[in-house]
TORDRENRO-308527 format. One line per 3 residues: their letters; for each residue y, z, x of N, C-alpha, C. Coordinates in steps of 0.02 Angstrom, whole numbers. Atoms other than C-alpha are relative to their C-alpha. Layout:
BEGIN
A> Y Z X Y Z X Y Z X ~ ...
***
This chain:
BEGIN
XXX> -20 -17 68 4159 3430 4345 -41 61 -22 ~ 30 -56 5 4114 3602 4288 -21 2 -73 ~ 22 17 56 4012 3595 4124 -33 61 -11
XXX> 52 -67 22 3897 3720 4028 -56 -19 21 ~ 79 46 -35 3728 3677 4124 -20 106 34 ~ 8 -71 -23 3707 3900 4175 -81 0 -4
XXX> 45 -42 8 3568 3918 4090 -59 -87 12 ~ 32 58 -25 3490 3726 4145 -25 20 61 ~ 7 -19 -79 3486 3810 4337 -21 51 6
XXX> 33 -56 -1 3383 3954 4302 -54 -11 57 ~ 38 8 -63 3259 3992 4469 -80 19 -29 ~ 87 -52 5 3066 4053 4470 38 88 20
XXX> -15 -70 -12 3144 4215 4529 49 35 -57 ~ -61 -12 88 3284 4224 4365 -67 16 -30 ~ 66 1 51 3106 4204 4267 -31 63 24
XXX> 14 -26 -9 3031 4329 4363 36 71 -15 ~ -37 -60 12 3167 4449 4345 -3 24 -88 ~ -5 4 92 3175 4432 4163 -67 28 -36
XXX> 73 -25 6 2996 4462 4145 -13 59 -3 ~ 8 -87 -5 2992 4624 4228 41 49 -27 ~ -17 -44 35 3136 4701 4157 1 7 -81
XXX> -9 -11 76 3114 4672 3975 -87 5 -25 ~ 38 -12 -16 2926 4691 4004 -11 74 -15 ~ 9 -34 -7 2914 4860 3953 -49 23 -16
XXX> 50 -10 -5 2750 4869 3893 -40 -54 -5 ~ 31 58 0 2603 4754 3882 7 -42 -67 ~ -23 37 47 2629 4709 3714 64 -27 -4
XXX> -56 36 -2 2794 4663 3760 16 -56 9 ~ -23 45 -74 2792 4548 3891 -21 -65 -29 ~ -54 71 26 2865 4375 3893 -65 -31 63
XXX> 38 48 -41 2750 4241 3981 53 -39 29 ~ -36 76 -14 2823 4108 4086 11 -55 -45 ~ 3 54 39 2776 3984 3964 47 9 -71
XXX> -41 -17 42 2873 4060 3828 84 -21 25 ~ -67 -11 -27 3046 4067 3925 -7 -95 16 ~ -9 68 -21 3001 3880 3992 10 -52 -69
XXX> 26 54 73 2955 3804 3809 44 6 -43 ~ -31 -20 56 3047 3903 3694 61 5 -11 ~ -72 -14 -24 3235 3881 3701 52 35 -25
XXX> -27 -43 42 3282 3969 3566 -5 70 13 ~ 17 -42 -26 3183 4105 3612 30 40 44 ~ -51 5 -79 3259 4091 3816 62 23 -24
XXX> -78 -17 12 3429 4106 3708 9 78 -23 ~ 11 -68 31 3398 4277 3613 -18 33 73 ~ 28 -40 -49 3294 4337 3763 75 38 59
XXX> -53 13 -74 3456 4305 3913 50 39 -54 ~ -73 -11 35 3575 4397 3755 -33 81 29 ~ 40 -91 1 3445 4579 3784 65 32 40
XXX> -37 -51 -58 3580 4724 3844 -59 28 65 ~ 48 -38 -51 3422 4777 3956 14 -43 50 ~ -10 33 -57 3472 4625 4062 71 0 13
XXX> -75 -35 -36 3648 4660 4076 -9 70 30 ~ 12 -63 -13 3600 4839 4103 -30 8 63 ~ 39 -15 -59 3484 4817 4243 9 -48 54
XXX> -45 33 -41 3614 4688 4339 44 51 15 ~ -35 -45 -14 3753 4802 4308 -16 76 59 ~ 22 -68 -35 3663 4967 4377 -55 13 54
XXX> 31 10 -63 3558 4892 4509 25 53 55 ~ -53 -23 -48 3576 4997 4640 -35 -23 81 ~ 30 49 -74 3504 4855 4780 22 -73 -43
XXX> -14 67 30 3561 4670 4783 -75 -28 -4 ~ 77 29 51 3454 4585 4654 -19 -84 38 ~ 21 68 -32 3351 4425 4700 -5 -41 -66
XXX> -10 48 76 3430 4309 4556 37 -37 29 ~ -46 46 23 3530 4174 4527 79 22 -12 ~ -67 9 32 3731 4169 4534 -1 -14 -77
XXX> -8 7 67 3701 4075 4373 -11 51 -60 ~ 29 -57 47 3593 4201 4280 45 44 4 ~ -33 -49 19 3699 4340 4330 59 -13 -31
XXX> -43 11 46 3849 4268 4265 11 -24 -55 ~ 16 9 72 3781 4200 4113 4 58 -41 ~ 41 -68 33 3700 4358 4073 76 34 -28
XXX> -77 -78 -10 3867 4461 4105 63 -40 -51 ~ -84 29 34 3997 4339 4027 -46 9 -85 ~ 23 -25 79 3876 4347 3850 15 54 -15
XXX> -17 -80 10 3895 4543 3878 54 -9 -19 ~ -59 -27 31 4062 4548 3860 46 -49 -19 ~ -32 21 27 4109 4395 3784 -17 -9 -71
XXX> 58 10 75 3982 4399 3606 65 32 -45 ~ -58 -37 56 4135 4500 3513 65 -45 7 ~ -70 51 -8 4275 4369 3559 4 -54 -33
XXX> 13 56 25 4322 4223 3466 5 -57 57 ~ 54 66 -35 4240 4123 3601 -82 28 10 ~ 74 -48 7 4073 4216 3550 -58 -88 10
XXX> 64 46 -5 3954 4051 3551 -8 -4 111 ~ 38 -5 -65 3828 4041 3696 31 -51 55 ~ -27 40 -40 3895 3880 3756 65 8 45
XXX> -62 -30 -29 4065 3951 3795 -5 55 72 ~ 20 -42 -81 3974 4091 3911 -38 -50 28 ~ 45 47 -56 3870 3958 3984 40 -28 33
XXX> -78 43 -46 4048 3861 4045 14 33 32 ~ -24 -20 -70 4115 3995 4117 -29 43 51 ~ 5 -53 -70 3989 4092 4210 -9 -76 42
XXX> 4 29 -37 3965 3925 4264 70 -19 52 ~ -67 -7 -17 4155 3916 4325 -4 56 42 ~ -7 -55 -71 4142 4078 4416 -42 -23 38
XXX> 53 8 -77 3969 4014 4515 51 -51 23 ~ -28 92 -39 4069 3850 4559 80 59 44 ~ -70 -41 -25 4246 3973 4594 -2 46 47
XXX> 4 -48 -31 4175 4096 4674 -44 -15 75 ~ 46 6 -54 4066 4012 4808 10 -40 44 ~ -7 58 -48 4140 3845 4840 83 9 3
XXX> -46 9 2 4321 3799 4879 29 -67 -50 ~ -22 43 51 4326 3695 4728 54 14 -49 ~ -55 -7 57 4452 3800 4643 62 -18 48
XXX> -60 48 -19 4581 3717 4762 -2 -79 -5 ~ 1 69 -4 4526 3561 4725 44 -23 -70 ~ -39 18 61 4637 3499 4584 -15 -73 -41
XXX> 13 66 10 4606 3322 4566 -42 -42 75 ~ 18 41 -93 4551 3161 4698 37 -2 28 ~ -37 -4 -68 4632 3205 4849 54 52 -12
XXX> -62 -54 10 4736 3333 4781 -20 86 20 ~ 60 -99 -27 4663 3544 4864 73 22 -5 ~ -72 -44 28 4823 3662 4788 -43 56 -4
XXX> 3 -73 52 4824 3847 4733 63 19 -29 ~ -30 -42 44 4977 3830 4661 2 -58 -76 ~ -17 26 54 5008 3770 4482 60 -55 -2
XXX> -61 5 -3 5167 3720 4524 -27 -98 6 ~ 34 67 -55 5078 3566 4641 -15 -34 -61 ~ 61 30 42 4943 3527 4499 55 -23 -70
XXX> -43 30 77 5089 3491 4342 40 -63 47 ~ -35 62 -7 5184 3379 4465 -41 -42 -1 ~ 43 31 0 5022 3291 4492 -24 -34 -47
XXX> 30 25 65 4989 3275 4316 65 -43 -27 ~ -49 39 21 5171 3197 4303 -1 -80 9 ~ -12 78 -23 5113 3047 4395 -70 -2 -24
XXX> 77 30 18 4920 3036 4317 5 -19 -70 ~ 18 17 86 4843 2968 4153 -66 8 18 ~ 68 24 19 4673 2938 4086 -54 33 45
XXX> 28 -59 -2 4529 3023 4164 9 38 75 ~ -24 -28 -38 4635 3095 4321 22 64 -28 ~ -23 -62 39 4731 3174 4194 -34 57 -34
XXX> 54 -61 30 4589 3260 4098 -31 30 59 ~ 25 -30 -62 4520 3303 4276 55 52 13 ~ -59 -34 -29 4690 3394 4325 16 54 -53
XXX> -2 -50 47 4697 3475 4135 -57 63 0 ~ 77 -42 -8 4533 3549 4151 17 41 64 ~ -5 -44 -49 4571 3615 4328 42 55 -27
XXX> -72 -64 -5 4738 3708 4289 -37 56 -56 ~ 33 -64 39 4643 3783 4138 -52 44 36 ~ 56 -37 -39 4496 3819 4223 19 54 73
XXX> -38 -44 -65 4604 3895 4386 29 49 -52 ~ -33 -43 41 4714 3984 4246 -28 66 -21 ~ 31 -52 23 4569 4072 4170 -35 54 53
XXX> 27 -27 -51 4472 4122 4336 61 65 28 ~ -46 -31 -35 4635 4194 4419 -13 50 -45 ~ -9 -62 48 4689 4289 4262 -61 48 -17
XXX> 36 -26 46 4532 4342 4207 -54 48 64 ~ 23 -21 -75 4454 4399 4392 28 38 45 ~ -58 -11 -56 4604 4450 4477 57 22 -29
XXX> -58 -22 29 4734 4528 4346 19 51 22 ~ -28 -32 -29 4781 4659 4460 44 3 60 ~ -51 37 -48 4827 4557 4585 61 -35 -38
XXX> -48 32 41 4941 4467 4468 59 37 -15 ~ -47 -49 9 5012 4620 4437 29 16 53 ~ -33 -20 -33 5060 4665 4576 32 -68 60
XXX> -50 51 -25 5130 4489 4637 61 -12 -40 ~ -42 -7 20 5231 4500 4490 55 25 22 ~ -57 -34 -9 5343 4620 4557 19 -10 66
XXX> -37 35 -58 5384 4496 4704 35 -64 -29 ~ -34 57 45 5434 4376 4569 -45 -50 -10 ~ 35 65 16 5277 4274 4553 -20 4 -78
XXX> 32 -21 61 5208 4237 4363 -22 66 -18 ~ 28 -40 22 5153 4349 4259 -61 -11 -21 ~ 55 9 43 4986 4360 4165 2 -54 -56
XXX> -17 32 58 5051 4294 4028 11 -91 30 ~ -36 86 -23 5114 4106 4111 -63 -14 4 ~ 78 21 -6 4924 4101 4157 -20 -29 -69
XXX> 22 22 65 4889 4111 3993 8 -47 -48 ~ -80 46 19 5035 4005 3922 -50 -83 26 ~ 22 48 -65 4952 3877 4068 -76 -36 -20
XXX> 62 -2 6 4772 3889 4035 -3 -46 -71 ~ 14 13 63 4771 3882 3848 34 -60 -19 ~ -26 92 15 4882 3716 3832 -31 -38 28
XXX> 19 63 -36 4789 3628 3953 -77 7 -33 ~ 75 -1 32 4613 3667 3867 1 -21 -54 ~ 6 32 53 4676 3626 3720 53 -81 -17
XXX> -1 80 -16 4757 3448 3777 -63 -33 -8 ~ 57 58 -32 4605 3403 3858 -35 3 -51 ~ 58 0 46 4489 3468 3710 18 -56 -34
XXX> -34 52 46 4592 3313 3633 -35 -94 36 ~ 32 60 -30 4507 3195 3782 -59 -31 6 ~ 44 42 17 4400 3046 3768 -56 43 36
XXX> 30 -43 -36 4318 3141 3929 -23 67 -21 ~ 17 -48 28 4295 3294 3840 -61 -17 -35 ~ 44 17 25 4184 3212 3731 -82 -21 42
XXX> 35 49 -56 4089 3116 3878 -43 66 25 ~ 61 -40 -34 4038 3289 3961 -11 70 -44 ~ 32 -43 52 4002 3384 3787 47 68 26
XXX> -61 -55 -28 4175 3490 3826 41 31 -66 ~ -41 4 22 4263 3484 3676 -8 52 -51 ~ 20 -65 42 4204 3615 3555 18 60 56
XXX> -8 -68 -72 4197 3735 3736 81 1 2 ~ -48 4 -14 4373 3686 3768 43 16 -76 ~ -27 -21 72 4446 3713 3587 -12 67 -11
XXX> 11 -63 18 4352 3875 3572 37 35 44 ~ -69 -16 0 4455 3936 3723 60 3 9 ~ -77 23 23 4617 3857 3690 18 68 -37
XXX> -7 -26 51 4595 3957 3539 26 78 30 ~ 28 -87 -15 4529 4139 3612 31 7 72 ~ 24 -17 -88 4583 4129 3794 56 80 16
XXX> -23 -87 -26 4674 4302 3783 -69 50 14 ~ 78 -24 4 4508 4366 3726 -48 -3 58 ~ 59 40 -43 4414 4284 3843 14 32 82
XXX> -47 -17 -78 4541 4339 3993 -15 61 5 ~ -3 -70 2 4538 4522 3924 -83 19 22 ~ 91 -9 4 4328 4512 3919 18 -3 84
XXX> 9 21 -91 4338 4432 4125 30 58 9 ~ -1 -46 -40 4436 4575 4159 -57 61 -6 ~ 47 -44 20 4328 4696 4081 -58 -11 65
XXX> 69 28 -65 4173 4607 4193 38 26 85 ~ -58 -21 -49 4306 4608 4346 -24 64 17 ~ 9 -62 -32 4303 4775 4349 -61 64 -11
XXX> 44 -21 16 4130 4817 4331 -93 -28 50 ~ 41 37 -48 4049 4681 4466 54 12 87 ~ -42 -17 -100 4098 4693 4674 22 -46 31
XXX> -56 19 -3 4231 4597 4669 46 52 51 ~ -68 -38 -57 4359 4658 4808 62 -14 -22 ~ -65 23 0 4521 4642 4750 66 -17 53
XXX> -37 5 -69 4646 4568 4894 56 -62 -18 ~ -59 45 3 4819 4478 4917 -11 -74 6 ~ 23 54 -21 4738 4338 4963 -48 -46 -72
XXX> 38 21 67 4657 4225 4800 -35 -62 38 ~ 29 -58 17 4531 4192 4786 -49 36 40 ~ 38 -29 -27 4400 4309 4837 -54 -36 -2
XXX> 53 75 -22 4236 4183 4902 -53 88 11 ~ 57 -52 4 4064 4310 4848 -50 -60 72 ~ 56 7 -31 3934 4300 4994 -52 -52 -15
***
């Protein structure tokens, strides 16, 4: 189950990174104990453009955390969207580490591994209760990744007759805002995350592409693309 937990899985080396680049002079600098204690603090600190800035323009792979970097990066360019609260970027960079590494975005339900949509609604024709919120949550959560990672590929499957952008969206945003309606929602502190984007998920799609095309992402016929 993919939850907001991003910024729970921070490393000694995330800490370290954080340190040094916002560290710019001695009166600056952030202790360990600050970032460990202070969570409020940790929250303002992980929003600094100096740490999007010095992910983005690395020019050597950094020694961080999947999580951190996609925390960091989905706050960048999701803080102006109406899915602007922290928790919302904490869901889905956690959704890209889980999408991008494991083969969990074919997993749909128990016993069910799809990539197409098509599979995952008949599936939900024969489920209830918390199968069904498992299977709502996927299709959204697959909905938003695809679209919001991969909208060029979309485009150009379109014009073999597959969906458009838009059905993603159509797709996504009903099933986030079903489930934000489930007992389960409640159970793994989903339901505010899932409402916010029911609400925003154009926003939210338009932001991922933005990121998309700004991280080294390969774009290819093949979905999805599995980072190193």
């Amino acid at each position: 189950m993919i939850t907001a937990n991003s910024r729970l899985r921070l490393t000694v080396e995330d800490f370290d990174f954080i340190i040094r680049v916002l560290a710019v002079k001695e009166s600056d600098r952030i202790t360990l104990e600050n970032l460990l204690t202070d969570e409020a603090l940790r929250n303002e600190i992980l929003d600094h453009d100096l740490l999007a800035k010095a992910i983005l323009e690395s020019p050597e792979r950094l020694v961080i955390s999947p999580q951190l970097m996609f925390y960091v990066l989905c706050r960048h360019v999701m803080r102006h969207t109406g899915a602007s609260s922290r928790d919302v970027a904490d869901f889905v960079a956690s959704l890209l580490d889980t999408f991008t590494r494991t083969t969990r975005i074919y997993q749909a339900g128990q016993g069910l591994y799809t990539s197409y949509l098509s599979d995952m609604m008949l599936a939900l024709s024969r489920a209830s209760g918390h199968e069904a919120f498992l299977l709502r949550s996927h299709m959204a959560n697959y909905s938003l990744f695809v679209s919001g990672m991969f909208v060029e590929n979309l485009e150009r499957r379109k014009e073999r007759g597959a969906p458009d952008v838009s059905y993603y969206e159509n797709v996504g945003g009903m099933n986030y805002s079903v489930a934000a309606d489930c007992r389960d929602a409640q159970r793994y502190h989903l339901s505010s995350i899932y409402e916010e984007l029911a609400r925003s998920f154009h926003e939210v799609r338009v932001a991922l592409n933005d990121l998309a095309a700004r991280i080294l992402f390969v774009d290819s016929p093949s979905l999805p693309i599995i980072m190193a």
